[in-house]
C-alpha positions as CSV (number, residue, x, y, z in Angstrom):
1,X,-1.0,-4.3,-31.1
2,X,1.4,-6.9,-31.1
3,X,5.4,-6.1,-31.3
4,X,8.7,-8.1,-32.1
5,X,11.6,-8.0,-29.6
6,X,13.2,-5.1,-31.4
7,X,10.1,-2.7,-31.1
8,X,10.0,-3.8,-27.4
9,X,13.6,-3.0,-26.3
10,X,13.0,0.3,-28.3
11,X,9.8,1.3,-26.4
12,X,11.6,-0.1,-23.1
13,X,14.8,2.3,-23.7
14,X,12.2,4.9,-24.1
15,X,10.5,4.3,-21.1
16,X,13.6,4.8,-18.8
17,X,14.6,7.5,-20.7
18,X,11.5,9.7,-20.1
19,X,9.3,8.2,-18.0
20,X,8.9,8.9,-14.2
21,X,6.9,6.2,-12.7
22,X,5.2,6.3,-9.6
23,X,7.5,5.0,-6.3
24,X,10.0,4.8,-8.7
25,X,13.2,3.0,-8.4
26,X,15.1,2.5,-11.6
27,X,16.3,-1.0,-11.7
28,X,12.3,-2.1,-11.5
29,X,11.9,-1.1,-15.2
30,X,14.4,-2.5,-17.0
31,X,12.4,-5.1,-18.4
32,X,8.9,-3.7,-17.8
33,X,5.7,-5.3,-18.7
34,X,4.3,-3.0,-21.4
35,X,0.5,-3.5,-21.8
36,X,-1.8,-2.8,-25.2
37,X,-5.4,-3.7,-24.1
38,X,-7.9,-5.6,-21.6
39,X,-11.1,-7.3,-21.5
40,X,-13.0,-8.2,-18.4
41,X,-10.3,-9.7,-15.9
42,X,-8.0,-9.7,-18.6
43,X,-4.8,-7.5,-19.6
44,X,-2.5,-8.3,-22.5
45,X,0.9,-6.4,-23.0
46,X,2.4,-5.2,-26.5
47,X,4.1,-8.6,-26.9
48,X,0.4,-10.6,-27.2
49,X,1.1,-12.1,-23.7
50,X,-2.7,-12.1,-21.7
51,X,-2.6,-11.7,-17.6
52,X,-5.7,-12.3,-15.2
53,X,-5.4,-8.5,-13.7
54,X,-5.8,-10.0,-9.8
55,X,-5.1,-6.5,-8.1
56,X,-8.3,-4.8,-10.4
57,X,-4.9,-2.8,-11.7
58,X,-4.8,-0.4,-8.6
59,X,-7.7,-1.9,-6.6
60,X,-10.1,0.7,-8.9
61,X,-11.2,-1.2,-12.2
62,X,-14.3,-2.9,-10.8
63,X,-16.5,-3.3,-14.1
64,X,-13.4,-4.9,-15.9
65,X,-11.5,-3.6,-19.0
66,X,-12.7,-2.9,-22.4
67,X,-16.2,-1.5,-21.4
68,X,-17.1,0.3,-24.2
69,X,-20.3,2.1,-22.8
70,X,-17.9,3.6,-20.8
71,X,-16.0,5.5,-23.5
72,X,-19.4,5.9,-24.9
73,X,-20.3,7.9,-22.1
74,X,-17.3,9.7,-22.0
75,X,-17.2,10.4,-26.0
76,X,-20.6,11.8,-25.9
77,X,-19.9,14.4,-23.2
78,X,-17.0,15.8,-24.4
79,X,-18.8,16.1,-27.9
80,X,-20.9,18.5,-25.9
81,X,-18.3,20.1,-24.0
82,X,-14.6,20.1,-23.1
83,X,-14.9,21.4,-19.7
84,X,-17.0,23.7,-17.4
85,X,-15.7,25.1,-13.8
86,X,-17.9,24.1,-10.6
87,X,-16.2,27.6,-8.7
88,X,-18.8,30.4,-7.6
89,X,-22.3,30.3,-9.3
90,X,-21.4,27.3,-11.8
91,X,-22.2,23.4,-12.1
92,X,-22.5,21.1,-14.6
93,X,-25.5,18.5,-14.9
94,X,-23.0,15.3,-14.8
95,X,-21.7,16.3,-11.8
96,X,-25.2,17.3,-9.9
97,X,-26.2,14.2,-11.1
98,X,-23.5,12.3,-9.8
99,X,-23.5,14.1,-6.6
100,X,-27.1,13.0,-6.0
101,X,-26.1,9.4,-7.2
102,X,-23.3,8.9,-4.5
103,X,-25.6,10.7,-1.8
104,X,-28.4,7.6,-2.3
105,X,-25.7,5.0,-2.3
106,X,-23.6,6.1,0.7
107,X,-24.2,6.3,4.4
108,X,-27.6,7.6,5.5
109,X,-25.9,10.1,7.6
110,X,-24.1,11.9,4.2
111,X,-24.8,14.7,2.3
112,X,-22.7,16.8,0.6
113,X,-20.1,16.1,-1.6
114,X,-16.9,17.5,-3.0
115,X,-15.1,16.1,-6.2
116,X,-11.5,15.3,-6.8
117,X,-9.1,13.9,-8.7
118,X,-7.9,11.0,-6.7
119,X,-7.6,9.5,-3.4
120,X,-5.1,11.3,-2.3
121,X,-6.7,14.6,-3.0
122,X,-10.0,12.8,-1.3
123,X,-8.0,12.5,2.1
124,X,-6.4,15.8,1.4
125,X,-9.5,17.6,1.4
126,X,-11.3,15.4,4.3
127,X,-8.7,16.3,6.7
128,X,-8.9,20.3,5.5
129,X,-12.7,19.7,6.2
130,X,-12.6,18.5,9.3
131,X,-10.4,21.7,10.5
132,X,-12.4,23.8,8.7
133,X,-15.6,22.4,10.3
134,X,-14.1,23.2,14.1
135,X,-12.7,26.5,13.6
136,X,-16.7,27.4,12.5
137,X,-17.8,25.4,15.8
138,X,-15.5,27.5,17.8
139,X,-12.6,25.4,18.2
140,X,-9.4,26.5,16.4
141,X,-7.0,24.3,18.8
142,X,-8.8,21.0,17.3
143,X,-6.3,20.8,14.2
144,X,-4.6,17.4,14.9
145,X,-5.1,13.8,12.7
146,X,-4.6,10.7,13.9
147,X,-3.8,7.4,11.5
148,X,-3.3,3.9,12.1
149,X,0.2,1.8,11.7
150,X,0.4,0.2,8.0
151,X,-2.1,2.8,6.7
152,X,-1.8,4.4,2.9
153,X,-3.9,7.1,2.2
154,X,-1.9,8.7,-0.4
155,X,0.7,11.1,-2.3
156,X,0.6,14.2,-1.0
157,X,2.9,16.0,1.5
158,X,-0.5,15.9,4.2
159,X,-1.9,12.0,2.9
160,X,1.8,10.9,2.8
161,X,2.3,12.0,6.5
162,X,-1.1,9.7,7.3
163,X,0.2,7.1,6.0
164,X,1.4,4.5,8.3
165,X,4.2,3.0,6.5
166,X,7.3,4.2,7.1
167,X,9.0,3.6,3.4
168,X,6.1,6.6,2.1
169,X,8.0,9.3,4.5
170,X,11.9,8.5,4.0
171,X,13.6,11.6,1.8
172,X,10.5,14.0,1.9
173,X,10.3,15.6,5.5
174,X,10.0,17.4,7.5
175,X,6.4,15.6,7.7
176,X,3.6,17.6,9.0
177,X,3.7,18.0,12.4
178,X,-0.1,18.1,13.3
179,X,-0.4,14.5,12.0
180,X,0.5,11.7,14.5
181,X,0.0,7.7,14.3
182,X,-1.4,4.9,16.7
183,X,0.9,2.6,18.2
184,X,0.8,-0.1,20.7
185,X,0.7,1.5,23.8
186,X,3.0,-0.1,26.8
187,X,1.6,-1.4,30.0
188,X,-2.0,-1.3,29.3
189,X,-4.5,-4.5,29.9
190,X,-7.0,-4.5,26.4
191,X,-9.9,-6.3,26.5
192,X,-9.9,-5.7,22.3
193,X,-9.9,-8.6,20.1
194,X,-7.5,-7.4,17.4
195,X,-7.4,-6.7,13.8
196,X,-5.7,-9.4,11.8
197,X,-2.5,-7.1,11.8
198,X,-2.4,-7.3,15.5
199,X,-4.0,-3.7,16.1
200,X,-6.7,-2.9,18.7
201,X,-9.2,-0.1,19.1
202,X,-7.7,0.9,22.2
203,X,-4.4,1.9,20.5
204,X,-6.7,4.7,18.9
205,X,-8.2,6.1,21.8
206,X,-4.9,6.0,23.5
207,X,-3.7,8.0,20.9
208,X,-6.3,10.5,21.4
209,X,-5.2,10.5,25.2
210,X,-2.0,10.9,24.1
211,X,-2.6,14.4,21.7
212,X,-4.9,15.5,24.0
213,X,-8.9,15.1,22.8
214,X,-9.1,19.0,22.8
215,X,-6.4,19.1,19.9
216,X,-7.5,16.6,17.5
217,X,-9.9,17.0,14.5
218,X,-10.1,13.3,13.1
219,X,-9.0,10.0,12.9
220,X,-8.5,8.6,9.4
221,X,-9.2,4.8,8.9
222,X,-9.3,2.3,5.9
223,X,-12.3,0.0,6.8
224,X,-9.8,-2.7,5.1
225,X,-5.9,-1.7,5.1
226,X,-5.3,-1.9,1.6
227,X,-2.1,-1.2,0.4
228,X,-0.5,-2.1,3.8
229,X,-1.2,-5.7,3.2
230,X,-5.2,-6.1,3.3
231,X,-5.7,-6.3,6.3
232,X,-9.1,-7.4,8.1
233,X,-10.9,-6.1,11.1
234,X,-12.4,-7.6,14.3
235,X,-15.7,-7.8,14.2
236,X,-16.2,-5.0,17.0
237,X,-13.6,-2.6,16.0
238,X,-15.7,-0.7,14.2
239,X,-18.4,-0.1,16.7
240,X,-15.6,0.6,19.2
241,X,-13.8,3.0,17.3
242,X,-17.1,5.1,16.5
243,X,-18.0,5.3,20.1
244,X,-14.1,6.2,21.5
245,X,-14.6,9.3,18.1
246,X,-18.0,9.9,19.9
247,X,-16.9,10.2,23.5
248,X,-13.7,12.6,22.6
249,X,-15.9,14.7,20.0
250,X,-13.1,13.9,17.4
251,X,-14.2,13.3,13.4
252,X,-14.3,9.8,11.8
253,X,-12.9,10.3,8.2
254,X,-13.9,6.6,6.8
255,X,-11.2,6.2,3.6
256,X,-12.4,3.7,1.7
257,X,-10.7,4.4,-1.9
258,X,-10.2,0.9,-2.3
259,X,-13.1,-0.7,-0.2
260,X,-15.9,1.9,-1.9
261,X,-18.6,0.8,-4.7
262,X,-18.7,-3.0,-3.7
263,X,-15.1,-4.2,-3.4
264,X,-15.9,-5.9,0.1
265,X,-19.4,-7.4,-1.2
266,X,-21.1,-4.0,0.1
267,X,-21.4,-0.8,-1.4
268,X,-19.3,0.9,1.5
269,X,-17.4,-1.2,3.9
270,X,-18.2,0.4,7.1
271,X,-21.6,-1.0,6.4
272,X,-20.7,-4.6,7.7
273,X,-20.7,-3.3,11.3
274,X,-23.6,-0.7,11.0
275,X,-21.3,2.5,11.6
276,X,-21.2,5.5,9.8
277,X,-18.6,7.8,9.3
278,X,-19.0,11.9,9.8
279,X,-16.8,12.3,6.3
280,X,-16.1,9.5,3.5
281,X,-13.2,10.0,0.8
282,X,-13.9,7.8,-2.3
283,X,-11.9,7.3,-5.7
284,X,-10.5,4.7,-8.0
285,X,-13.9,2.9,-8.7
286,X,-16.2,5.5,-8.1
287,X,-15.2,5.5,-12.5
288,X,-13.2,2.0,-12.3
289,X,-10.5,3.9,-13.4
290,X,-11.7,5.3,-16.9
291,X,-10.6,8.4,-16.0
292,X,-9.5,9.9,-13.1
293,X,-12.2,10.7,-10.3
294,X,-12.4,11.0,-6.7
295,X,-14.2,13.0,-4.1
296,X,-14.4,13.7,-0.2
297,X,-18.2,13.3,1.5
298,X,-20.0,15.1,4.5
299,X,-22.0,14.7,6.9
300,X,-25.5,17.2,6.7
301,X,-24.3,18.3,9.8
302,X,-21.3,19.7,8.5
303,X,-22.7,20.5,5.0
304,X,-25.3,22.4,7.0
305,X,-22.5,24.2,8.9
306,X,-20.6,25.2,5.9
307,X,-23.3,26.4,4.3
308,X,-24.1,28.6,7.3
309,X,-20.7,30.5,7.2
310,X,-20.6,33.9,7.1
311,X,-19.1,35.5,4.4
312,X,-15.3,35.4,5.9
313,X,-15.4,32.0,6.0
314,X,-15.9,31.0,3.1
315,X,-14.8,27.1,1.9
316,X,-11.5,28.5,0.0
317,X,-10.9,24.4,-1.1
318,X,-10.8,24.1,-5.0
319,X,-9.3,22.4,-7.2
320,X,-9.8,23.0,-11.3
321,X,-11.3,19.7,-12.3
322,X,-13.4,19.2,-9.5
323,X,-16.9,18.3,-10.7
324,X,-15.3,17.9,-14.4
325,X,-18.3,16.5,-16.9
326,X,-16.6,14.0,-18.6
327,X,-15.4,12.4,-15.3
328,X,-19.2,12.8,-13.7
329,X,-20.4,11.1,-17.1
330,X,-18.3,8.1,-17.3
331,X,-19.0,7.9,-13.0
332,X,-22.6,7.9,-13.4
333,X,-22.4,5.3,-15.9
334,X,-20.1,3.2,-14.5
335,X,-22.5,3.3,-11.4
336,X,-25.3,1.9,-13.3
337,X,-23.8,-0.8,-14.6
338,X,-22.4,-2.0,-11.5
339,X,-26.2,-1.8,-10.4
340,X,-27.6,-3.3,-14.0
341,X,-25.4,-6.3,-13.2
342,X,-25.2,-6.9,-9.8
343,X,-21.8,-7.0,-9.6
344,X,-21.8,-5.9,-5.6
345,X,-23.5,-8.9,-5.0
346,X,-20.8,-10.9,-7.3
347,X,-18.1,-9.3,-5.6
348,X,-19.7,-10.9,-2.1
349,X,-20.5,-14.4,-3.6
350,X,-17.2,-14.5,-5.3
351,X,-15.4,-13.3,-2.6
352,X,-16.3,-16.0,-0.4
353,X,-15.3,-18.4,-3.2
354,X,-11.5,-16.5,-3.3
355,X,-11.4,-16.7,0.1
356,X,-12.3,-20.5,0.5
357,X,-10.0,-21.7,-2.7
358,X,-7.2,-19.9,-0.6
359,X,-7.7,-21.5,2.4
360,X,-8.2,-24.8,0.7
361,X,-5.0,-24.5,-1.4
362,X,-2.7,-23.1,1.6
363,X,-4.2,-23.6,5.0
364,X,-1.6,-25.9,6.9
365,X,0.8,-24.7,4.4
366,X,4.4,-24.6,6.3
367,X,5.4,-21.2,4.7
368,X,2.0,-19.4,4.8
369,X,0.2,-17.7,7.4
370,X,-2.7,-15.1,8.0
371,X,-5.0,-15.6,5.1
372,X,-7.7,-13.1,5.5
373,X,-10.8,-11.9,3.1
374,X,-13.7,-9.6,3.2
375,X,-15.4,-9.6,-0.1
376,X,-13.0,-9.3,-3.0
377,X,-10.1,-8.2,-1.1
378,X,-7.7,-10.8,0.2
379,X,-4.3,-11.3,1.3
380,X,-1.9,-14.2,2.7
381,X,1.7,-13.6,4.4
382,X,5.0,-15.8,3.9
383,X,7.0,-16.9,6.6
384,X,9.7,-19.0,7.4
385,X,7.9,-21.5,9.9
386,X,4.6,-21.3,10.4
387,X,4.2,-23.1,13.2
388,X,6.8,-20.2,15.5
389,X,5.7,-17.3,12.9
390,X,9.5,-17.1,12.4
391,X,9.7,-14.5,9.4
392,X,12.2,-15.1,6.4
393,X,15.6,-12.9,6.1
394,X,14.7,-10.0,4.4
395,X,16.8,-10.7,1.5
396,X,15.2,-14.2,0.7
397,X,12.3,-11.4,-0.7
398,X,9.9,-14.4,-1.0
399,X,7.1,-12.5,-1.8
400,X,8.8,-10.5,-4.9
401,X,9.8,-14.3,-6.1
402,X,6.2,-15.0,-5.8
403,X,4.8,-12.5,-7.6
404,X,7.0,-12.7,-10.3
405,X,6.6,-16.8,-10.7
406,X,2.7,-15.7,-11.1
407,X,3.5,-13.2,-13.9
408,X,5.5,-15.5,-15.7
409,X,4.7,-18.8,-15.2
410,X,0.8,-18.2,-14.6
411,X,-0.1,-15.6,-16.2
412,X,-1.5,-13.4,-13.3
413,X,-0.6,-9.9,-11.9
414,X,-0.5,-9.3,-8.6
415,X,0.8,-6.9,-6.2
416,X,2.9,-7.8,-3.0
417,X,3.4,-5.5,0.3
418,X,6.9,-6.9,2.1
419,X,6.1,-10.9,2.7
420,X,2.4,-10.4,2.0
421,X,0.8,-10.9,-1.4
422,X,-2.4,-9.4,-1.8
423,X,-5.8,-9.8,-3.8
424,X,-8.2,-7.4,-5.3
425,X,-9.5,-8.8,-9.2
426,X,-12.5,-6.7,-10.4
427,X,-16.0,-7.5,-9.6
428,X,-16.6,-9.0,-12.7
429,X,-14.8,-11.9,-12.0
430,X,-16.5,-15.4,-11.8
431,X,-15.2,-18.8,-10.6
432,X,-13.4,-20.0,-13.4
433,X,-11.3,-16.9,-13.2
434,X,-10.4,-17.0,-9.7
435,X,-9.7,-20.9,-10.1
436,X,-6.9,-19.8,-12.4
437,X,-5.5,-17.0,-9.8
438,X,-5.2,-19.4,-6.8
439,X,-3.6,-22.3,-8.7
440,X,-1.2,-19.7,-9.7
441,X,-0.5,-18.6,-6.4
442,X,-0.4,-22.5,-5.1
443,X,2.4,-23.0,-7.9
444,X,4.3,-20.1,-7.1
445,X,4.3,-20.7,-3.6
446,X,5.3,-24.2,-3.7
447,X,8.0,-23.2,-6.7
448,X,9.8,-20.9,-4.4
449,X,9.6,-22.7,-0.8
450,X,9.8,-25.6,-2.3
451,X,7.1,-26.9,0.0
């Protein structure tokens, strides 16, 4: 589909007339990028305009665009049925299937699993679980949730509360109360190396301190901070922050809807450091974004305990798509061809060639800072002077200029948090491709520092 200028402006004016966007703000879509279609890395828009898609669209199309044994998969299960419900005494065989196909490729320590929608109905459900799984062990009071500073784990009243950025919360509290956030704590010696966002592991268990161990059911923690910038972590956070969950008998909910099904070069992220989680919330690629699909993961233990409930207790967590076929077909499929073609082990090789053509384009740059990769995730940030760390006014909004230099001058669609500009392309990407992304950025950066 290709359009003139008039058909455009039309489907533009129709756009703003109807169309509530996600994080919306009106004056961002006054001259929106409209797209058609999309092959591999690529997106082209109604005008005939073609894009390298370097954010994966929302971090979750990881086997590219135009896969047509995807809508294969999906065509052929909804000639069979439009939909079946999962609730009391019902399944589906996409979904068992599917269930069994995430069990073998997760953690060792997981076993049951629950489907969603999304991400945000993934952390939804994980924290519900966790309270759920106390109040069988005998502990009612153990309701609380910790998060992390520049944390996104999503959309709804509970996941927007997690979040640790504070733009997500303005206009929609009261925020849940049970639901607290790590900061730096004052006057305390760490011994922690810290994350590349300047966190340590001891902020988490001083949070715990803090609630009181007795009172909280989980932590929640992206293995990579996605949406807050991509941020990386220390080597031995990980292993730090499983033994602190350990010692205080409080949950680990892993979150890794962006860092799940090979985005960091493994199939889960928490793998790099050999910890696993006691519950896992997964989306976006789980399907690459074919159609909607998420789901929160357990621990036999606690699969074991909920199964063991007596009948007053029973799981009352539904939601009406949960398990649908056509999503569990298209999953399943999508899973095999991210196995048929290796494309975890791409997203490792060619993440190590993202992260080195960054560094060799914009290390010693006086205006960048803080590049930082795992796998096929990367991000850089912007700053005044490099050398002090000095940060620009706020209303210079380098990063925006950035991104918008790379969409129209080099063809390539990114996404920017603040000064940071991040990467995520899909795992199909090869060299060539991400070749064109960083000369993009390079230009872009030098066109609007002017260094």
């Amino acid at each position: 589909m290709t359009v003139d200028q008039s058909m455009y402006e039309a489907l533009a004016r129709e756009d703003q007339a109807h169309l509530l966007h996600p994080q919306y703000f009106a004056p961002d879509h006054q001259q929106p990028v409209i797209f058609d279609r999309g092959e591999g890395v690529w997106l082209a828009d109604i005008r005939g305009r073609r894009y390298i898609d370097a954010l994966a669209s929302l971090w979750n199309v990881a086997v590219g665009h135009g896969r047509g044994e995807l809508a294969d998969a999906a065509a052929e299960q909804m000639r069979k049925v439009a939909f079946t419900n999962n609730y009391v005494g019902f399944s589906n065989v996409p979904a068992i299937r599917l269930a069994s196909k995430v069990i073998d490729l997760a953690y060792d320590n997981m076993q049951g699993v629950f489907f969603t929608n999304s991400g945000s109905e993934s952390n939804e459900g994980a924290l519900k679980a966790a309270r759920f799984y106390w109040n069988l062990q005998g502990r009612p009071s153990k309701v609380k949730l910790i998060s992390r500073e520049r944390s996104y784990h999503g959309g709804t009243l509970a996941t927007s509360a997690m979040t640790g950025l504070p733009a997500f919360w303005k206009g929609f509290g009261p925020l849940v109360p049970e639901i607290s956030h790590t900061r730096k704590p004052e006057n305390l010696e760490c011994d922690c190396t810290p994350n590349t966002d300047g966190e340590c592991a001891c902020w988490i268990e001083q949070a715990i301190l803090r609630e009181g161990p007795d009172t909280v059911a989980a932590i929640i923690v992206e293995p990579v901070k996605g949406a807050g910038g991509v941020w990386t972590p220390a080597p031995e956070y990980f292993p730090r922050v499983r033994e602190i969950c350990d010692r205080y008998e409080v949950l680990m909910i892993a979150d890794e809807v962006i860092t799940g099904f090979g985005r960091t070069g493994r199939w889960f992220a928490l793998e790099h450091w050999g910890v696993q989680p006691d519950i896992l919330s997964i989306a976006k690629a789980i399907t690459s974004g074919y159609i909607p699909m998420g789901a929160f993961i357990v621990t036999g233990e606690i699969f074991e305990a909920l199964k063991r409930a007596p009948t007053d207790a029973r799981f009352m967590h539904a939601y009406t798509n949960s398990g649908h076929p056509t999503a569990a077909a298209v999953g399943l499929r999508n899973l095999q061809i991210m196995e048929d073609e290796h494309l975890v082990e791409n997203a490792a090789a060619m993440g190590e060639v993202l992260g080195d053509a960054l560094r060799g384009a914009l290390e010693g740059h006086p205006h960048v800072t803080n590049l930082r990769h795992l796998g096929l995730m990367a991000g850089l940030s912007l700053v005044k002077d490099a050398a002090t760390g000095e940060a620009f006014d706020p209303a210079a909004t380098p990063a925006l200029r950035v991104q918008r230099h790379m969409r129209e001058e080099g063809g390539v669609i990114t996404r920017v948090v603040g000064d940071h500009v991040v990467f995520a392309p899909p795992l199909v990407v090869n060299a060539s491709e991400i070749g064109q992304i960083v000369d993009a950025t390079r230009a872009a950066v030098r066109a609007v520092t002017g260094a």
